[in-house]
C-alpha positions as CSV (number, residue, x, y, z in Angstrom):
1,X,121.7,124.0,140.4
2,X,118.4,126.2,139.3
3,X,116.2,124.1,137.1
4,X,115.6,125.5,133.6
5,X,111.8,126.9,133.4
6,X,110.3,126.2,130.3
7,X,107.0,124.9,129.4
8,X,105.6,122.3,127.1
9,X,102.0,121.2,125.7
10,X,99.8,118.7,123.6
11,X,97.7,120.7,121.1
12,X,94.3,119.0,120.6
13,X,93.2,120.1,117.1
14,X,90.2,118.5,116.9
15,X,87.2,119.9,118.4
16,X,83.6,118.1,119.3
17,X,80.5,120.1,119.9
18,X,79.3,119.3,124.1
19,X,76.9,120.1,126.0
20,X,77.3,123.8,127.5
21,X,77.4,124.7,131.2
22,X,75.3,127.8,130.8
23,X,72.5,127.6,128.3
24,X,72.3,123.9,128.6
25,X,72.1,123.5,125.2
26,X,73.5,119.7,124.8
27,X,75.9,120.2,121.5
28,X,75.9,124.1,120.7
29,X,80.2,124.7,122.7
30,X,82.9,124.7,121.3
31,X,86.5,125.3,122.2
32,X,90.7,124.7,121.9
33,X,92.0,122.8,123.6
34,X,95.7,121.6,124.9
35,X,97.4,119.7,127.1
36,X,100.5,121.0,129.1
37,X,102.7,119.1,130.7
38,X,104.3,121.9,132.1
39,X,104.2,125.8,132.4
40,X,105.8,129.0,133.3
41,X,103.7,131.5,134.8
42,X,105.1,134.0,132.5
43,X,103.4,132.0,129.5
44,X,100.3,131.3,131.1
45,X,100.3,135.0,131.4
46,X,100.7,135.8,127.9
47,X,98.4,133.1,127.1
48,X,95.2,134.3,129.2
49,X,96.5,137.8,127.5
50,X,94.7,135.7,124.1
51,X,91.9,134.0,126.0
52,X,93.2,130.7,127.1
53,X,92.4,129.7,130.6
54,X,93.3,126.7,132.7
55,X,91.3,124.2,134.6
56,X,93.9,121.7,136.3
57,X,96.4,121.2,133.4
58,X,93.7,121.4,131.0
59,X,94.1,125.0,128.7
60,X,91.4,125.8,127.1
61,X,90.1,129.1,124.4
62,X,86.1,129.3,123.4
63,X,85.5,129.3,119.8
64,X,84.0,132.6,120.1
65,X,82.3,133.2,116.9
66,X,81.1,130.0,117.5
67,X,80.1,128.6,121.0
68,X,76.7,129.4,122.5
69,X,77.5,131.9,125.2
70,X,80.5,133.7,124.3
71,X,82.7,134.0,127.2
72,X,84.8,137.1,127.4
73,X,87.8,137.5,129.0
74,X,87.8,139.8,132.2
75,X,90.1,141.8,134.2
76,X,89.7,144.7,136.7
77,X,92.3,147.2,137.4
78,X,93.1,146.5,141.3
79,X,95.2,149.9,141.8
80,X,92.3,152.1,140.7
81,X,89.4,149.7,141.9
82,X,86.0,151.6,143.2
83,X,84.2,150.2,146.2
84,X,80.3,150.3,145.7
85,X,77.4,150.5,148.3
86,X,76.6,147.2,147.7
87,X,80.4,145.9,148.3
88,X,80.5,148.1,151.3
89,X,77.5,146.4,152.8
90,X,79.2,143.4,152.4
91,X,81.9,144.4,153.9
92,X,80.2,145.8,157.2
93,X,78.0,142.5,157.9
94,X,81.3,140.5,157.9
95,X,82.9,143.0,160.5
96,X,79.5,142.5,162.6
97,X,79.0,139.0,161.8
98,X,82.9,139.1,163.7
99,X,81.5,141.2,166.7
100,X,78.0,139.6,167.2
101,X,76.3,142.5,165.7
102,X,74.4,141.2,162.9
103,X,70.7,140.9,163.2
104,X,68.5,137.9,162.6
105,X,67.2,140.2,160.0
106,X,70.3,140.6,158.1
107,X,70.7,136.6,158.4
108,X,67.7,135.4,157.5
109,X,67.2,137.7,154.3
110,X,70.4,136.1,152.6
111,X,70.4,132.6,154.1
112,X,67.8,131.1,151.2
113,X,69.1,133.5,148.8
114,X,72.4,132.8,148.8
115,X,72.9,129.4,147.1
116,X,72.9,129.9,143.0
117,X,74.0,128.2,140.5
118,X,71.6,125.6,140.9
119,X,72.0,124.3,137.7
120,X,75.4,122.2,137.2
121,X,78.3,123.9,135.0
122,X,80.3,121.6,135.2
123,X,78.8,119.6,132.3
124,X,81.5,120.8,129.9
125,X,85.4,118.8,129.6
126,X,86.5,121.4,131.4
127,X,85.2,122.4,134.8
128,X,84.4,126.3,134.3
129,X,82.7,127.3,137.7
130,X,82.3,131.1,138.7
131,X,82.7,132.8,142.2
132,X,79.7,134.9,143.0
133,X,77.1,133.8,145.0
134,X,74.9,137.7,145.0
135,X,73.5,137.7,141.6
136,X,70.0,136.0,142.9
137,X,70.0,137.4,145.8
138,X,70.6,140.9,144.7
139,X,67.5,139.9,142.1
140,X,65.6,139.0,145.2
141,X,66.2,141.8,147.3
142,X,65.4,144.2,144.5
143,X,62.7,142.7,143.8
144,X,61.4,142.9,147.8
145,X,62.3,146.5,148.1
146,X,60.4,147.5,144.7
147,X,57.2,145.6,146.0
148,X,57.8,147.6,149.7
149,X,58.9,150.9,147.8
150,X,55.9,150.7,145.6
151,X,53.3,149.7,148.4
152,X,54.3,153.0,149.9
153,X,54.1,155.3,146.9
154,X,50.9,153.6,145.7
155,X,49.2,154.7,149.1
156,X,51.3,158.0,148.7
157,X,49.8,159.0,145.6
158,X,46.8,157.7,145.4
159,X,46.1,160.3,148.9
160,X,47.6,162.9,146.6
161,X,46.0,161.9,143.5
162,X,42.4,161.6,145.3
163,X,42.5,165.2,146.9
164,X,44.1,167.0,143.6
165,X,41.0,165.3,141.7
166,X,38.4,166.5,144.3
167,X,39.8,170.0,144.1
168,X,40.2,170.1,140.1
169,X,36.5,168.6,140.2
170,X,35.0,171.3,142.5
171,X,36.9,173.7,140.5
172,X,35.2,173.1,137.4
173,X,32.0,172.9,138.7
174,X,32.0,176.0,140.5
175,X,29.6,178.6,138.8
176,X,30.9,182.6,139.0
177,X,28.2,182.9,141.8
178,X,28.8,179.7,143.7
179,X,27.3,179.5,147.1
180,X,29.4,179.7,150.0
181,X,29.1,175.9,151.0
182,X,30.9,175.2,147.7
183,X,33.2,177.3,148.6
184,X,33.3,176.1,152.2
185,X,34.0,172.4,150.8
186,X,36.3,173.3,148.6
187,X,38.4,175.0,151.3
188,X,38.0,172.1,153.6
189,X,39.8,169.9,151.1
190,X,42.9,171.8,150.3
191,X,42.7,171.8,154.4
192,X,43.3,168.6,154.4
193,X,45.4,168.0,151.7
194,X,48.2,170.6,153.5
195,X,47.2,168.1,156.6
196,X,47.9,165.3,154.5
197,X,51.4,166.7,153.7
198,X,52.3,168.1,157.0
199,X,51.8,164.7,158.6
200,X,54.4,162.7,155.4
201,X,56.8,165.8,156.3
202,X,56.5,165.2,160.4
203,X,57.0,161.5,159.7
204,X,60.0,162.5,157.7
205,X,61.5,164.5,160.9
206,X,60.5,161.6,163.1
207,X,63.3,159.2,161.2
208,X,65.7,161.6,161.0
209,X,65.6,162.0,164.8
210,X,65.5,158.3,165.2
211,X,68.7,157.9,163.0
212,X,70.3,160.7,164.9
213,X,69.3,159.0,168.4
214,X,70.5,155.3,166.8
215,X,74.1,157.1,166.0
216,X,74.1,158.8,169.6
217,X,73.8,154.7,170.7
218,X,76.1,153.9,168.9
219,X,79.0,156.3,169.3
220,X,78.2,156.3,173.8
221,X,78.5,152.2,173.0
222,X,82.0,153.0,171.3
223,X,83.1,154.6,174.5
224,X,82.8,158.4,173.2
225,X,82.1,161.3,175.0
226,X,79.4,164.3,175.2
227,X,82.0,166.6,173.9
228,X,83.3,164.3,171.4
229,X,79.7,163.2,170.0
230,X,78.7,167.0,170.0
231,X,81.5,167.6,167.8
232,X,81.3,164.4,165.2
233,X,77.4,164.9,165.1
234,X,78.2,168.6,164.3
235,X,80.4,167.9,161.2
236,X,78.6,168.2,157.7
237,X,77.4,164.8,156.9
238,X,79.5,164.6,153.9
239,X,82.8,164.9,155.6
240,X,80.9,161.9,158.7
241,X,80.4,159.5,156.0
242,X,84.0,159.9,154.3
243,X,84.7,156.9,152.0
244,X,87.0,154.0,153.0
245,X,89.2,152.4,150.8
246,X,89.5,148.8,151.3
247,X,92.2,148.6,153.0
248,X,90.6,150.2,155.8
249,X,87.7,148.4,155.3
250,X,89.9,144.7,155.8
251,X,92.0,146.4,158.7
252,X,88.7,146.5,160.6
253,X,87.7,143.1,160.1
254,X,89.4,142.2,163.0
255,X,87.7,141.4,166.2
256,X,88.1,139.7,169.8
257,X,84.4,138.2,169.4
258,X,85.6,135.9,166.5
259,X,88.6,135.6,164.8
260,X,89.0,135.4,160.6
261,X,92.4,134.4,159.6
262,X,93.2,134.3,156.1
263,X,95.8,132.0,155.3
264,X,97.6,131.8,151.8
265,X,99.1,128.8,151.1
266,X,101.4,127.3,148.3
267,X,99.8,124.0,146.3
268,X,101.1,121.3,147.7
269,X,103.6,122.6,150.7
270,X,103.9,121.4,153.9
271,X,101.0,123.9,155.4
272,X,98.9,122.9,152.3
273,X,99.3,119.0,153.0
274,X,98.0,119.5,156.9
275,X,94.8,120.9,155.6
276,X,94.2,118.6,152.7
277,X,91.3,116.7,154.4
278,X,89.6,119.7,155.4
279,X,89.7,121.3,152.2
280,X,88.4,118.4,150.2
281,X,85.7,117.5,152.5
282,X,84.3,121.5,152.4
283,X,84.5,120.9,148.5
284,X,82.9,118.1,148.7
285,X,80.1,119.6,150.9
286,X,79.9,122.6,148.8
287,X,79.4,120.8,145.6
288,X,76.9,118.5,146.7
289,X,74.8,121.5,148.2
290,X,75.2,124.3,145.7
291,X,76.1,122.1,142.1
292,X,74.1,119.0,143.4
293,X,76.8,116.6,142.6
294,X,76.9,113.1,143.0
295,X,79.4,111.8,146.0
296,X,81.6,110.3,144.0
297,X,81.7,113.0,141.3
298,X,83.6,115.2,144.0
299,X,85.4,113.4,146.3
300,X,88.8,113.8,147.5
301,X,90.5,112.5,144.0
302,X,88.2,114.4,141.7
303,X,89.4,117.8,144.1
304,X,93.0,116.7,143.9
305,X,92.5,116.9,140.0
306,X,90.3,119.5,139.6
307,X,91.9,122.0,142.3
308,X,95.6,120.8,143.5
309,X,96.8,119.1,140.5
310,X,98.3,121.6,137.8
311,X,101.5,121.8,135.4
312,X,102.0,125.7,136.7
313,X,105.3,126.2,137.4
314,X,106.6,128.1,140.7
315,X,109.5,130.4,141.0
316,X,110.6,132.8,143.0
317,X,112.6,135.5,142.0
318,X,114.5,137.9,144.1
319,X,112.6,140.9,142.8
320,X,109.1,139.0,142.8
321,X,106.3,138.4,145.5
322,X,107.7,136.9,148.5
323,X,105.6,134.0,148.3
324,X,106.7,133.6,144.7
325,X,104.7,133.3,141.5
326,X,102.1,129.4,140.8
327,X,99.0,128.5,142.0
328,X,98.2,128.8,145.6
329,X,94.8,128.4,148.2
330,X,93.5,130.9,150.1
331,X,92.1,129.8,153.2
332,X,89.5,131.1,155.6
333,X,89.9,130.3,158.7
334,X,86.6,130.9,161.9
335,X,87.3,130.2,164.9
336,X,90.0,127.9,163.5
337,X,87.5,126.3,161.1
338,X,87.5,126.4,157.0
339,X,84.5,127.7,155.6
340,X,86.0,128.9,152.3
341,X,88.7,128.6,150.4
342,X,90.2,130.8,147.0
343,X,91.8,129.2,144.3
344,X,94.3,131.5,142.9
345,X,97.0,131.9,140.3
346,X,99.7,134.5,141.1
347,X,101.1,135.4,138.0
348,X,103.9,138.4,136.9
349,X,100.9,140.4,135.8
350,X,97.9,139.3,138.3
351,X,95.7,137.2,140.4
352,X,93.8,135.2,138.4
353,X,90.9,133.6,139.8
354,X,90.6,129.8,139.0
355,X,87.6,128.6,141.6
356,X,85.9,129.5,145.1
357,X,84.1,127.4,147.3
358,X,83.0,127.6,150.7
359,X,80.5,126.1,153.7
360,X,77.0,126.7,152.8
361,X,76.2,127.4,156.1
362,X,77.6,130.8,156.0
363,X,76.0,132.1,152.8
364,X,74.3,134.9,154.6
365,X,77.7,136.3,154.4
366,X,78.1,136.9,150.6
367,X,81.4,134.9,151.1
368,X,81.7,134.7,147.1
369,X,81.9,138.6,146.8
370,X,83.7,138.7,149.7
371,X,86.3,136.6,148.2
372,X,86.5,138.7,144.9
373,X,87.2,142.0,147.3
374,X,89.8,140.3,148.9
375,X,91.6,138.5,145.8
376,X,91.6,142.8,144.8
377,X,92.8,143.8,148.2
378,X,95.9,141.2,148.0
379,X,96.5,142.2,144.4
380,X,97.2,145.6,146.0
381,X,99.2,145.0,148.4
382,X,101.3,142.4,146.4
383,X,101.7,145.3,144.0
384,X,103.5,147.4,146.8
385,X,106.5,145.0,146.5
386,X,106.0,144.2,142.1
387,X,104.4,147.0,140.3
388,X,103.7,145.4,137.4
389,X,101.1,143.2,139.0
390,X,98.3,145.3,139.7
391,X,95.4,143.8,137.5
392,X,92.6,140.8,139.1
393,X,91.7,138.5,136.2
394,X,88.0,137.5,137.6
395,X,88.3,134.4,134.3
396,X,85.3,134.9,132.1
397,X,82.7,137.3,131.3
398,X,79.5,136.0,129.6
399,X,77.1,138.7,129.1
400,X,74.4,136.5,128.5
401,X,74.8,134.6,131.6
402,X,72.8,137.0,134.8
403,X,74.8,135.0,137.1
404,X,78.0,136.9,135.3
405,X,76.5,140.5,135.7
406,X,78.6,141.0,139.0
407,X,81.8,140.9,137.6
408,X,80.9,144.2,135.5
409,X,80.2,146.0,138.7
410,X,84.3,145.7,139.6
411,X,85.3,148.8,138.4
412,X,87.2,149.6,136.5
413,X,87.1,146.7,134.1
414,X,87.9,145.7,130.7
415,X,87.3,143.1,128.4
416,X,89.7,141.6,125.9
417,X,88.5,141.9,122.3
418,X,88.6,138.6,120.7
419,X,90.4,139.7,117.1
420,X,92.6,141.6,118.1
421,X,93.6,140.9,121.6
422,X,93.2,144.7,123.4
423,X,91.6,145.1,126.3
424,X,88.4,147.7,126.0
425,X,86.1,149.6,128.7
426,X,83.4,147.3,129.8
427,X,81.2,150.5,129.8
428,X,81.8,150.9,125.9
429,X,81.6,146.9,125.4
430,X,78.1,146.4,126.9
431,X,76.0,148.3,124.6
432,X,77.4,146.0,121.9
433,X,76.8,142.7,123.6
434,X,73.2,144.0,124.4
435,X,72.9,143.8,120.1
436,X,74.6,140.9,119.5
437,X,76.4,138.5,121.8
438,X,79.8,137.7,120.1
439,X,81.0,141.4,119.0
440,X,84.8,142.5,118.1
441,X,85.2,145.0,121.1
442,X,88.1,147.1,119.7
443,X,86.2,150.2,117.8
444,X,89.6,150.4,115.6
445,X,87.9,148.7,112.3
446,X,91.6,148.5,111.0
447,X,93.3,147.2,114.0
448,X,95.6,144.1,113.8
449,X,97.2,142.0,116.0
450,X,100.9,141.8,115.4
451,X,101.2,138.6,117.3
452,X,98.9,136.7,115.5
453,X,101.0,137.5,112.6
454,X,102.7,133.8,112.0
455,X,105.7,132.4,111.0
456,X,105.8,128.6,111.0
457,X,109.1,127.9,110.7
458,X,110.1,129.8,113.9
459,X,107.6,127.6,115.8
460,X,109.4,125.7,118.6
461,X,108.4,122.1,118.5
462,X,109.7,119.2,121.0
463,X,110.6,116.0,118.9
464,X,112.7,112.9,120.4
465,X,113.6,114.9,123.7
466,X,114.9,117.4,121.5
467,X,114.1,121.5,121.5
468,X,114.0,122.7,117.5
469,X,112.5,124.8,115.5
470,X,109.6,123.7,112.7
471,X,111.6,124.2,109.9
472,X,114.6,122.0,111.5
473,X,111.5,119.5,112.3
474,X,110.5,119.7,108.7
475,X,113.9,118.5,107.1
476,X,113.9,115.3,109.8
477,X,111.4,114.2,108.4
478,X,110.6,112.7,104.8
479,X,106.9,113.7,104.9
480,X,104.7,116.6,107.0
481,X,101.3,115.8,107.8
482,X,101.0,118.2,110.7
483,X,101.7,121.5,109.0
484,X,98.2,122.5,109.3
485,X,97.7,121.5,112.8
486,X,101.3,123.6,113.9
487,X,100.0,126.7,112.0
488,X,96.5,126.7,113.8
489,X,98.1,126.2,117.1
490,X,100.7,129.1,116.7
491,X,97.4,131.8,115.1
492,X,95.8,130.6,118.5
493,X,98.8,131.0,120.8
494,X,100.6,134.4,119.3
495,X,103.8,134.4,118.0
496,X,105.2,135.3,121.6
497,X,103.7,131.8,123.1
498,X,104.9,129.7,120.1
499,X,108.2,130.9,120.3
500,X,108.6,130.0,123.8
501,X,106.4,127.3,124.4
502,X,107.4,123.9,123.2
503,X,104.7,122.2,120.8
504,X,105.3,118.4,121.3
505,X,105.9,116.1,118.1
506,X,104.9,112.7,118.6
């Protein structure tokens, strides 16, 4: 017999200022909080649809006009997602890390760079980590190129600069009857200024063939023919350098030189179990090298509570995934070695992204953007088989935070406004958070939320093993000290949540 799905929590009313994970301040976040014992994926669903997210079986909602560094929360549309340059790149050193093709170059300028979040977030009662690892590195790399880029136009200009003042000078000075040596100077330097041109424009030809011989190289390596390179060279460059979507991009990750395999597996299953070890000692490794952690603050129990252990529910209906809806890993496998691993919600609307961790040796592979495009890939192809889940929930935005300025460059993405519980262009919410950092993102003045309308009475509570409502609760007992406490948690869950989700009564 099918087991009834249905989910029930501890609401924690009171809340204690902490120490945030961000801004360090020691007693400046705040949040909800409750406990649930267990939970269907479709109310976890609506609940992250009000803020709430999970760590373990811990749920959790920022006091937003409250806390220090307002978290926001995030989602991308998966279906309509826009590959950058930048997540291109990406893409490309995986597929030649895979052949052998990547440079020393290419490793040694994101090996250093790589490993951020220095400082330790998980300071707060819940563990809130985030799964980028580029937001330094693209700070360092801009910040190379702009001292290279400016080098070069310094010793530009200041050629330019130097001649066009010689000429302007000699100019002025030149009486109506100037002598011909005057004259004769004066023509010598615009000589050389058209020399000094010519020679930046010959330069310019000289990398263009260079490029042209480099893709000549490259397409003979590929096994191509005169005929065949004559006619790809001779295509307009626009229609050579077509754009990829990223399916295309993952379909040519594979390679005979070294073999990725990604490997999703269900918490707790048989294939999950045989890995076990492996994945908590690459936590455990990760931790101590990226978060500095203590041993003991992440070994193999402290994963198993942080990462394994949850009250998510799985089930697997006949017109869902076919790997069902809960909480799952997703493994990366080299060679037959983990270096990273995705924690991951699959839920009727999304993937939500819980946590991401990997082998600190491979960080010249961008592994934690790597991860985000593929969480987006799977969301797209699950979405061939369930079209209503087509949206990657990347957890929390903080625009306060630089190390959270990545997920705004998944586009498209919204932001949920935290009155009234739509979701709003990032584009139109970042002006606002650049004024002030807690902002109601819905432009609609007179907007309501019809699920935070409440109705106590309909709330449904769990007393003495038994599933009532709050106003049956009410006349069991002779006095009500909790009315307060029940109305709070319903304005916090929505109507929708408190009339599905069973509130437990002590």
């Amino acid at each position: 017999m099918a087991s009834i799905l249905c989910s029930i929590v501890k609401y924690h009313s009171e809340q204690k200022n902490y120490r945030c994970g961000y801004c360090k301040n020691p007693n400046s976040n705040f949040s909800h909080g409750m406990w649930a014992h267990t939970l269907t994926v479709q109310d976890y669903q609506n609940l992250i649809d009000r803020g709430w997210r999970r760590s373990g079986s811990y749920l959790y909602k920022p006091v937003m006009n409250k806390i220090c560094c307002p978290a926001y929360t995030i989602r991308c549309d998966a279906l309509n997602f826009k590959i950058s340059k930048s997540q291109k790149k990406i893409l490309k050193r995986m597929s030649n890390f895979l052949k052998n093709k990547l440079s020393k170059e290419e490793k040694m300028s994101h090996t250093n760079t790589d490993i951020i979040h220095q400082n330790k977030l998980s300071e707060m009662p819940y563990k809130e980590f985030e799964t980028i690892d580029d937001a330094n590195r693209c700070k360092m790399n801009i910040t190379s190129v702009s001292c290279h880029v400016k080098k070069k136009l310094i010793a530009t200009e200041i050629g330019k600069d130097f001649l066009n003042t010689e000429i302007k000078g000699l100019k002025d000075n030149i009486p109506s009857s100037s002598s011909s040596e005057q004259l004769l100077a004066a023509k010598d330097i615009k000589s050389n200024k058209n020399k000094f041109v010519s020679c930046k424009n010959t330069q310019q030809k000289k990398a263009k063939i260079l490029r042209l011989e480099r893709k000549q190289n490259k397409l003979l390596a590929q096994g191509k023919t005169n005929t065949e390179i004559e006619a790809i060279l001779s295509q307009p460059k626009q229609q050579q350098n077509c754009d990829k979507n990223l399916e295309q991009f993952f379909n040519e990750l594979n390679s005979e030189m070294n073999k990725l395999e990604l490997k999703l597996h269900r918490v707790m299953s048989d294939e999950f179990l045989k890995s076990l070890d492996e994945s908590a000692n690459l936590y455990k490794k990760y931790q101590m090298a990226i978060h500095n952690d203590d041993p003991e603050d992440c070994d193999k129990s402290s994963f198993f509570r942080f990462l394994v252990k949850n009250s998510l529910q799985e089930w697997c209906p006949e017109n869902g995934p076919l790997q069902g809806y809960g909480s799952f890993h997703d493994q990366y496998w080299l060679n037959g070695k983990l270096i990273a691993v995705g924690v991951i919600d699959i839920l009727p609307s999304c993937i939500s992204s819980v946590y991401f961790y990997y082998d600190p040796e491979y960080s010249h592979l961008s592994l934690g953007t790597f991860s985000s495009l593929r969480e987006i890939f799977l969301t797209r192809q699950l979405s061939k088989t369930v079209p209503n889940l087509k949206y990657y929930y990347m957890g929390f935005y903080i625009h306060i935070c630089p190390k959270m300025r990545y997920k705004s460059k998944m586009v498209p993405s919204k932001l949920l406004c935290p009155e009234t519980y739509v979701w709003c262009d990032i584009e139109k919410c970042l002006p606002k958070l650049d004024i002030n950092k807690y902002s109601r993102l819905n432009e609609d003045l007179e907007a309501t939320n019809e699920d935070s309308i409440i109705n106590i009475d309909e709330v449904l509570i769990l007393y003495r093993e038994q599933a009532m409502l709050y106003k049956t609760y009410k006349r069991m007992l002779s006095t009500i000290k909790d009315e307060h406490e029940v109305s709070e948690y319903a304005s916090l869950v929505g109507m929708k949540c408190a009339t599905s989700i069973l509130l437990y009564r002590n």
